[in-house]
Backbone as a printed PyTorch tensor [residue, N CA C, xyz], in Angstrom:
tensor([[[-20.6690,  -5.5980,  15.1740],
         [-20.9930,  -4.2890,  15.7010],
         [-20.5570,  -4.1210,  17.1580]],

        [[-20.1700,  -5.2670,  17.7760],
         [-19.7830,  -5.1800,  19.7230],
         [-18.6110,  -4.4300,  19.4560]],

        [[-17.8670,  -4.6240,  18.5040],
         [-16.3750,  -3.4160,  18.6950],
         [-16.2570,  -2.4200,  18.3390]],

        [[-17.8520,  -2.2860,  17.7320],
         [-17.9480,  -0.1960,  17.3790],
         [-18.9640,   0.5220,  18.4640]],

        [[-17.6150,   1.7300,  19.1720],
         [-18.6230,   2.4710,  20.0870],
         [-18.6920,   3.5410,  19.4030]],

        [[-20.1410,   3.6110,  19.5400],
         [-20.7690,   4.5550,  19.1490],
         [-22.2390,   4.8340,  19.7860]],

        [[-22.7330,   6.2530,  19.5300],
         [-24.0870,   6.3130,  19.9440],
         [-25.4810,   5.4730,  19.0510]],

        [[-25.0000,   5.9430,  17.7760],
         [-25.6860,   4.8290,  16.8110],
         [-25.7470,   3.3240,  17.1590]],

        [[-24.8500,   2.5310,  17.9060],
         [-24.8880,   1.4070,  18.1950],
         [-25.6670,   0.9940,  19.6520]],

        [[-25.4710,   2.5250,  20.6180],
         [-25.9720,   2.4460,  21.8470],
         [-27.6860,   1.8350,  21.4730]],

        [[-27.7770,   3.3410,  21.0480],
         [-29.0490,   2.9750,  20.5380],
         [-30.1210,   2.1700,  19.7120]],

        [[-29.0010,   0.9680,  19.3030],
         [-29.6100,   0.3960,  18.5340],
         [-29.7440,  -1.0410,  19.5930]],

        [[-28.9980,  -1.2530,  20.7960],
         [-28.4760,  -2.1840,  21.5350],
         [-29.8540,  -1.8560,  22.2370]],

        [[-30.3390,  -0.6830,  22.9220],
         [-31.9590,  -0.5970,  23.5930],
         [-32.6740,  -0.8870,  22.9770]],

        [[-32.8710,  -0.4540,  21.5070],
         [-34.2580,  -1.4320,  20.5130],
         [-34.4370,  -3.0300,  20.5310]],

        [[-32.9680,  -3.2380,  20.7790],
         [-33.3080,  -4.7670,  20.4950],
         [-33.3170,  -5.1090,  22.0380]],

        [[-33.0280,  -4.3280,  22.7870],
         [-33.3470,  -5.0050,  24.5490],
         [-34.6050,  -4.6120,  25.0410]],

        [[-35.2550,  -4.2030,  23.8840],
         [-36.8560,  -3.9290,  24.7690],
         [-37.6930,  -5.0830,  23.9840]],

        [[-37.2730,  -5.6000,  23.2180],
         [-37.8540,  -6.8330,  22.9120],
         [-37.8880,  -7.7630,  24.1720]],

        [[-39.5090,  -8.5630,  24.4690],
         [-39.9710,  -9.6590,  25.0790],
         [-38.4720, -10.4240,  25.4490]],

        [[-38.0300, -10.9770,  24.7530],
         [-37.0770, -12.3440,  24.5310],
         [-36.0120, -11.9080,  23.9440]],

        [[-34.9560, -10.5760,  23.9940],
         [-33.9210, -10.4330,  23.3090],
         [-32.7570, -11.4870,  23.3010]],

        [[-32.1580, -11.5730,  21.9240],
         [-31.0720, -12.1390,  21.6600],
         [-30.1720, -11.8900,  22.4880]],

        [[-29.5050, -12.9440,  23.0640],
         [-28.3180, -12.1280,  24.1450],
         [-27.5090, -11.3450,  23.0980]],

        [[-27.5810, -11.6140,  22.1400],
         [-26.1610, -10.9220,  21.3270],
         [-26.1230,  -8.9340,  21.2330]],

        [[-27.6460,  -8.9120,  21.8640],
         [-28.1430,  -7.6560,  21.7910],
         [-27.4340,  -6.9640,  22.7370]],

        [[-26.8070,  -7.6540,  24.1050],
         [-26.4830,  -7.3140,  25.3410],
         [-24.9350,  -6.9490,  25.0260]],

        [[-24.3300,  -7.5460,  24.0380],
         [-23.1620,  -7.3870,  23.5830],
         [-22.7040,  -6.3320,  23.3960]],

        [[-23.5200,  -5.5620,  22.5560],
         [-23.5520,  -4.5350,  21.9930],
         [-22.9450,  -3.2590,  22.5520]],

        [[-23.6950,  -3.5870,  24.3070],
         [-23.2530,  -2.3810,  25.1400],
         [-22.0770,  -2.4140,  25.8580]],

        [[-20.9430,  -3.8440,  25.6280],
         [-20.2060,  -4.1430,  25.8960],
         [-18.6580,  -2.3150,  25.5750]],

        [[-19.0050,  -1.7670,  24.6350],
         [-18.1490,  -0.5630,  24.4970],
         [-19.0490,   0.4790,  24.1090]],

        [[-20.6790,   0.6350,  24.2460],
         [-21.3580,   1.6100,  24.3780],
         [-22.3640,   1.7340,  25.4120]],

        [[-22.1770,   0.6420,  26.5700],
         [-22.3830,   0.9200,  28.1440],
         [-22.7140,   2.4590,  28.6430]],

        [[-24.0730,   2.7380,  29.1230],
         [-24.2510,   3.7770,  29.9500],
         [-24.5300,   3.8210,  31.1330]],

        [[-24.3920,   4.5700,  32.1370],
         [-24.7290,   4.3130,  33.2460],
         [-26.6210,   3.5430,  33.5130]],

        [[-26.9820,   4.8760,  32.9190],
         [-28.9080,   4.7930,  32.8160],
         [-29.0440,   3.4750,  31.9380]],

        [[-27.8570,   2.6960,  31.8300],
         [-28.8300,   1.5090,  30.9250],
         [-28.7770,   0.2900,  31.8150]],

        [[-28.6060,   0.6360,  33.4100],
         [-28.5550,  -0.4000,  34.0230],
         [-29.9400,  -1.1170,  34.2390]],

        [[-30.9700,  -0.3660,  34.6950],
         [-32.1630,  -1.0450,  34.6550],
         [-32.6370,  -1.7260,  33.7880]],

        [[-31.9960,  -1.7370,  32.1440],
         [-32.5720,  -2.3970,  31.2440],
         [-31.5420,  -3.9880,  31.4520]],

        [[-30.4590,  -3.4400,  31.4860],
         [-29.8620,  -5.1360,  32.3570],
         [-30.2780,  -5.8150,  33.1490]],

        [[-30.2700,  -5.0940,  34.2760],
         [-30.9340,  -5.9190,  35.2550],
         [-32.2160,  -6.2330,  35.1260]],

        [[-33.1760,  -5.5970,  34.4330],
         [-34.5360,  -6.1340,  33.8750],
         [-34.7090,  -7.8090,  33.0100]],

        [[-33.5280,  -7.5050,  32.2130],
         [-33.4870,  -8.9460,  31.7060],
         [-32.0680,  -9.6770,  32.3150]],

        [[-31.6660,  -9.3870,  33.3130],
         [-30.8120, -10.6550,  33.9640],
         [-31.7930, -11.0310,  35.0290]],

        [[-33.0730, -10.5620,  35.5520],
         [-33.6160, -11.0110,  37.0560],
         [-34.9510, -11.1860,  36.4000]],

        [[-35.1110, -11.3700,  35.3400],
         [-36.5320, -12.0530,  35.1370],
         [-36.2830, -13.2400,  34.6640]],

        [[-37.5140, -14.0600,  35.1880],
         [-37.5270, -15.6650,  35.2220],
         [-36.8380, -16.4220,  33.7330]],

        [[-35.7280, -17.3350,  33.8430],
         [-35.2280, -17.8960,  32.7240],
         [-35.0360, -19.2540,  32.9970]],

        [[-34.8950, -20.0170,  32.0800],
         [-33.9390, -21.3000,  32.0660],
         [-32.2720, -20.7880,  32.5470]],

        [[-31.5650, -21.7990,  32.7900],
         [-30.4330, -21.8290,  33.3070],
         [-29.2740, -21.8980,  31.9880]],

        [[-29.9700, -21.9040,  31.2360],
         [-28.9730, -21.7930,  30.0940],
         [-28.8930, -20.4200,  29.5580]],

        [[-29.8220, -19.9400,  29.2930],
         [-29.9060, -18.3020,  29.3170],
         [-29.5110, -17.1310,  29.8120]],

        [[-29.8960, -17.6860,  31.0810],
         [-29.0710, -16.8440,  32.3740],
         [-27.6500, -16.8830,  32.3910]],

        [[-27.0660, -18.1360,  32.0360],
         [-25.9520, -18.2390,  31.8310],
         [-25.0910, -17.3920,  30.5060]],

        [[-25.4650, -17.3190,  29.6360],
         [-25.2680, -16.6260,  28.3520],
         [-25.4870, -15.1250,  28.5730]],

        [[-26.8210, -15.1330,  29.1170],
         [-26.7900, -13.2460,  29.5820],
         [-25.4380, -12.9290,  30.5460]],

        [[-25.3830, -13.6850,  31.6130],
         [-24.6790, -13.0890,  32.8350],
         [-23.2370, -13.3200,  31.8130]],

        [[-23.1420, -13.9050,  31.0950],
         [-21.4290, -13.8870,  30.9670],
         [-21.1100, -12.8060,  29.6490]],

        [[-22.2000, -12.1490,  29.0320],
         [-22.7400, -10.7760,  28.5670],
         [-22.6290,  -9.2650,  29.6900]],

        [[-23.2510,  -9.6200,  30.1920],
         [-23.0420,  -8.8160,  31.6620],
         [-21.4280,  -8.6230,  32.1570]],

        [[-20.9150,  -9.9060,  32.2440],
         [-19.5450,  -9.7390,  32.8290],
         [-18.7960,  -8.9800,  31.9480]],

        [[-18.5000,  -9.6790,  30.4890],
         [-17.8250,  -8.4460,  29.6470],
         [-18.3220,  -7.0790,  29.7600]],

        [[-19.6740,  -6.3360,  29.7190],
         [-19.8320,  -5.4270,  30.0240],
         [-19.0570,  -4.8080,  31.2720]],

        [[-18.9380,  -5.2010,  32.0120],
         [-18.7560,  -4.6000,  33.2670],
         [-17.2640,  -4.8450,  33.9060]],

        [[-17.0880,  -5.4230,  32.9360],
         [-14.9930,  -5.5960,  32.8590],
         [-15.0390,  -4.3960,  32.0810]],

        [[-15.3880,  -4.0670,  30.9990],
         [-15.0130,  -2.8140,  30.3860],
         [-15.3200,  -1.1650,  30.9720]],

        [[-16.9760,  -1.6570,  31.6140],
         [-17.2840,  -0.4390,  31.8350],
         [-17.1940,  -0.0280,  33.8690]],

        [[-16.9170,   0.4330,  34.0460],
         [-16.9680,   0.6110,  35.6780],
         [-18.2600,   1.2000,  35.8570]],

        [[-19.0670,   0.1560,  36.9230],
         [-20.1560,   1.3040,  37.0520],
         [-20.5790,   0.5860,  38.6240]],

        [[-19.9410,   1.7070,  39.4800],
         [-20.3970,   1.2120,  41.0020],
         [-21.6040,   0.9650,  41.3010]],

        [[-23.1560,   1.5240,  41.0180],
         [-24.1280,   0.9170,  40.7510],
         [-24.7140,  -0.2850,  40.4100]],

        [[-23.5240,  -0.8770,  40.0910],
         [-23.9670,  -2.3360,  39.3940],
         [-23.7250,  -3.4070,  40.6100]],

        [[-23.2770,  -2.8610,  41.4240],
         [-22.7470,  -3.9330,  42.6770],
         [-23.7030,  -5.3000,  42.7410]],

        [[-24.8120,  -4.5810,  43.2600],
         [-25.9080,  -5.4080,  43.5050],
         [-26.3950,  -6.4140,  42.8180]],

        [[-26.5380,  -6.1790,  41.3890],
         [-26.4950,  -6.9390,  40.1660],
         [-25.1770,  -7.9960,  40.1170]],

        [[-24.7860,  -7.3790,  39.8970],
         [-23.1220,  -8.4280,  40.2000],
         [-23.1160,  -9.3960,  40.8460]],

        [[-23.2680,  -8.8690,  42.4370],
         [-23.5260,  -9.4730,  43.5950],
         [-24.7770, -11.1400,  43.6140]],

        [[-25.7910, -10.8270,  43.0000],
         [-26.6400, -11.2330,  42.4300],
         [-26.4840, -12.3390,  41.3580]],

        [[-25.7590, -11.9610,  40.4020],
         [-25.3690, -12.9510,  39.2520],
         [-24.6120, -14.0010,  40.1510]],

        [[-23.4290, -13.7740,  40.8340],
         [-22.8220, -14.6430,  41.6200],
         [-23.4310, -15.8590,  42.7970]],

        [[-24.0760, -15.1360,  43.0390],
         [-24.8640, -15.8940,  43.7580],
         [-25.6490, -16.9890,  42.7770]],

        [[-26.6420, -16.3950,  42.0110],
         [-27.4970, -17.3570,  40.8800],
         [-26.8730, -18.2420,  40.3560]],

        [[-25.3370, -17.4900,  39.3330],
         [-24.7900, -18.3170,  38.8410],
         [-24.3680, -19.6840,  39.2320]],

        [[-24.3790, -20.6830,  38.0410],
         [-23.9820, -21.9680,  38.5660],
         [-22.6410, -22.3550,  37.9650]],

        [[-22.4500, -21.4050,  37.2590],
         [-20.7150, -21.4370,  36.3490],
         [-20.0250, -20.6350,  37.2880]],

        [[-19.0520, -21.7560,  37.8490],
         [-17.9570, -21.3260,  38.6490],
         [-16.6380, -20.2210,  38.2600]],

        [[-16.3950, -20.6710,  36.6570],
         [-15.8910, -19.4290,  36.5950],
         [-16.0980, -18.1950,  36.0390]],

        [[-17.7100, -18.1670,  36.1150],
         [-18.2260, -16.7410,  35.9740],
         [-18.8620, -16.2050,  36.9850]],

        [[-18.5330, -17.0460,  37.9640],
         [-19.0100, -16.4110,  38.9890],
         [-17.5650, -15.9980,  39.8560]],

        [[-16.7680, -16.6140,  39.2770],
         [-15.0740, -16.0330,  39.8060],
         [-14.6990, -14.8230,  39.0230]],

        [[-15.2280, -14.7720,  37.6770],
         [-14.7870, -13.5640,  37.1590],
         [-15.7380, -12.2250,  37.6920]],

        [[-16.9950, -12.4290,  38.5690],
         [-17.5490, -11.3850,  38.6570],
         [-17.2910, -11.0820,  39.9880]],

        [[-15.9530, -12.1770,  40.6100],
         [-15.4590, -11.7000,  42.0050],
         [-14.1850, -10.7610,  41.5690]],

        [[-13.9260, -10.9150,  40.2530],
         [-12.4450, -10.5800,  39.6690],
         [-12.9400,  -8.7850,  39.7450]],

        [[-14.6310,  -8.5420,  38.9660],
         [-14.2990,  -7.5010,  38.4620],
         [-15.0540,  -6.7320,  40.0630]],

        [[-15.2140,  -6.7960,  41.1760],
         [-15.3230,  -6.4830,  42.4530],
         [-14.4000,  -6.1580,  43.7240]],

        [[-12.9850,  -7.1380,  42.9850],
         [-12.0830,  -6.9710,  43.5190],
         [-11.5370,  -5.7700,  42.9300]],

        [[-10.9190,  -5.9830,  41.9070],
         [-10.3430,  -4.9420,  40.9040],
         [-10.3420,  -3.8990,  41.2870]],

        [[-12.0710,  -3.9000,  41.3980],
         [-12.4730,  -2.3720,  41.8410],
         [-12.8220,  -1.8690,  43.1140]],

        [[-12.1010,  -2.7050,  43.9610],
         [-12.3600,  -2.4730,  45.6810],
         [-13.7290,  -2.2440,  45.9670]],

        [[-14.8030,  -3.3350,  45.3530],
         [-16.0090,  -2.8030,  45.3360],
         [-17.0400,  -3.9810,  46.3610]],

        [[-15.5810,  -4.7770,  46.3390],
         [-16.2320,  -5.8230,  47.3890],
         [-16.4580,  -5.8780,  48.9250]],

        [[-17.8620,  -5.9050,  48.8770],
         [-18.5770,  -5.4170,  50.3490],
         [-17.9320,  -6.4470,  51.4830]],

        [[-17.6360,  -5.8680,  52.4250],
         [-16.9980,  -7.0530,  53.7250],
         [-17.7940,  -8.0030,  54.1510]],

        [[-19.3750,  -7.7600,  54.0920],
         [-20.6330,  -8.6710,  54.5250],
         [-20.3520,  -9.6460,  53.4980]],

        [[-19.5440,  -9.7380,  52.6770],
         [-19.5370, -11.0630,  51.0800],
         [-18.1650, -11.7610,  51.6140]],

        [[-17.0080, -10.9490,  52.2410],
         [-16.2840, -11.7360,  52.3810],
         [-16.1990, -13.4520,  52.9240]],

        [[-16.8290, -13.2340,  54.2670],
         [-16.7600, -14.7170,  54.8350],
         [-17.8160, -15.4410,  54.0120]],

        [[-18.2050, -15.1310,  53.5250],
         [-19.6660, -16.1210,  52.1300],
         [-18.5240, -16.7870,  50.6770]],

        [[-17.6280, -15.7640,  50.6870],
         [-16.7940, -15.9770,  49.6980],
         [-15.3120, -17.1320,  50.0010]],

        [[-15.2280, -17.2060,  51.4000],
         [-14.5830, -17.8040,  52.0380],
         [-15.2450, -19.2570,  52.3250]],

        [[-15.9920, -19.6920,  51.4660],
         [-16.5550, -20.8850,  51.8730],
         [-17.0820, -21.3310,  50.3800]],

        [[-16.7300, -20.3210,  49.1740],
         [-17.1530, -20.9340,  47.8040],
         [-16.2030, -21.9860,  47.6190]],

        [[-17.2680, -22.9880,  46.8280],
         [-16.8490, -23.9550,  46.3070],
         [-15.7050, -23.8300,  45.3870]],

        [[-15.3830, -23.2380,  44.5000],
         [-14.3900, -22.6030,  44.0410],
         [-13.0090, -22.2260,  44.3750]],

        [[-12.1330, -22.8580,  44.9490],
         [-11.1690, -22.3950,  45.5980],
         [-10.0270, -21.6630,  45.3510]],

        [[ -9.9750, -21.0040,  43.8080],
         [ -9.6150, -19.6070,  43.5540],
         [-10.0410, -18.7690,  44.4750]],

        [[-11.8720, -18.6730,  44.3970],
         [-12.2700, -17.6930,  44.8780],
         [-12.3690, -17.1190,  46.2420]],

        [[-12.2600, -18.9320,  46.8110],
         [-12.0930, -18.3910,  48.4980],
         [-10.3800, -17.8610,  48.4260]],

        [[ -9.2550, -18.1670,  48.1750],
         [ -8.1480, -17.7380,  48.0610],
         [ -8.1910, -16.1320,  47.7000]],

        [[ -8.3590, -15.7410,  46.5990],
         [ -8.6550, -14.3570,  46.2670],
         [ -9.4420, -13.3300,  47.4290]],

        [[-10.4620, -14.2590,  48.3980],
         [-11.1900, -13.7180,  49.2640],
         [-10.1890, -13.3780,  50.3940]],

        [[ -9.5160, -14.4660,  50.5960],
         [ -8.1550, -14.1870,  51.5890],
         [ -7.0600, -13.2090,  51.6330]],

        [[ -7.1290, -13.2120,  50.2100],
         [ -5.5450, -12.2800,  49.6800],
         [ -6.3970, -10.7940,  49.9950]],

        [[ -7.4230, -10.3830,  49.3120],
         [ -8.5270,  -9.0100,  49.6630],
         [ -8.5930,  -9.0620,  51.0540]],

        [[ -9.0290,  -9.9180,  51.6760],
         [ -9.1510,  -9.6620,  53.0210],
         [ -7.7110,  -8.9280,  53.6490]],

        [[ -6.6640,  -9.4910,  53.4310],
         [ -5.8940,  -9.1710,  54.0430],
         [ -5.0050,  -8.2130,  53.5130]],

        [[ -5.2360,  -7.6730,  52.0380],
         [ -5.2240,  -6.1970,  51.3940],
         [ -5.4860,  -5.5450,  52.4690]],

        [[ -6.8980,  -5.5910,  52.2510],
         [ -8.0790,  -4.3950,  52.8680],
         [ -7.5260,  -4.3790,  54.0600]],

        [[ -7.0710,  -5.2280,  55.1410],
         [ -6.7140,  -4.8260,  56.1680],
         [ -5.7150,  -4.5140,  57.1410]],

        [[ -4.8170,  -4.2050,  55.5460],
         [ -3.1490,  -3.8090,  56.3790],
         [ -3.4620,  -2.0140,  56.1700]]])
């Protein structure tokens, strides 16, 4: 059902995300029926207390979402996963989808310039010096 958009599917992706403990697979769902107003129900279950394996499975749920869907609102969240995250390259892909979208705040640059990751400090360099020709 993640590759049929539809409203029928939207809505069926919030029933199963108001469950206690949803299946990440539920998060999938909104991967091509993404709304703006369904950010609070994301971020509701990416910032409440988990194991590290979970979090991991949601946030890389999250990332496909938000490769597909643009939603400048989500910064913070984003911003957020990266930080938490302990998977380096999902926390590079959620620099990918910030860059992309010139959505990356200058206060992140020099933080990004010191990830362990050294794609990501590189990518931080190449943006930096985008942004400032």
């Amino acid at each position: 059902m993640r590759n049929i958009e539809s409203e029928a599917v939207h809505e069926f992706a919030l029933e199963l995300l108001q469950d206690e403990h949803p299946h990440h697979f539920a998060l999938e769902l909104l991967e091509l029926n993404y709304k703006q107003q369904d950010l609070t129900v994301v971020e509701r279950i990416l910032l409440k207390k988990q194991n590290k394996d979970d979090f991991h499975d949601r946030a890389l749920d999250v990332m496909h979402i938000f490769e597909k869907q643009k939603d400048p609102s989500s910064i913070d969240l984003i911003l957020h996963i990266y930080r938490e995250g302990r998977c380096t390259s999902c926390r590079e892909g959620f620099i990918d989808i910030l860059i992309a979208n010139h959505w990356l705040p200058s206060t992140v640059w020099d933080e990004l310039l010191y990830d362990s990751n050294l794609d990501i400090r590189e990518k931080a360099r190449q943006y930096r010096r985008k942004e400032s020709d």
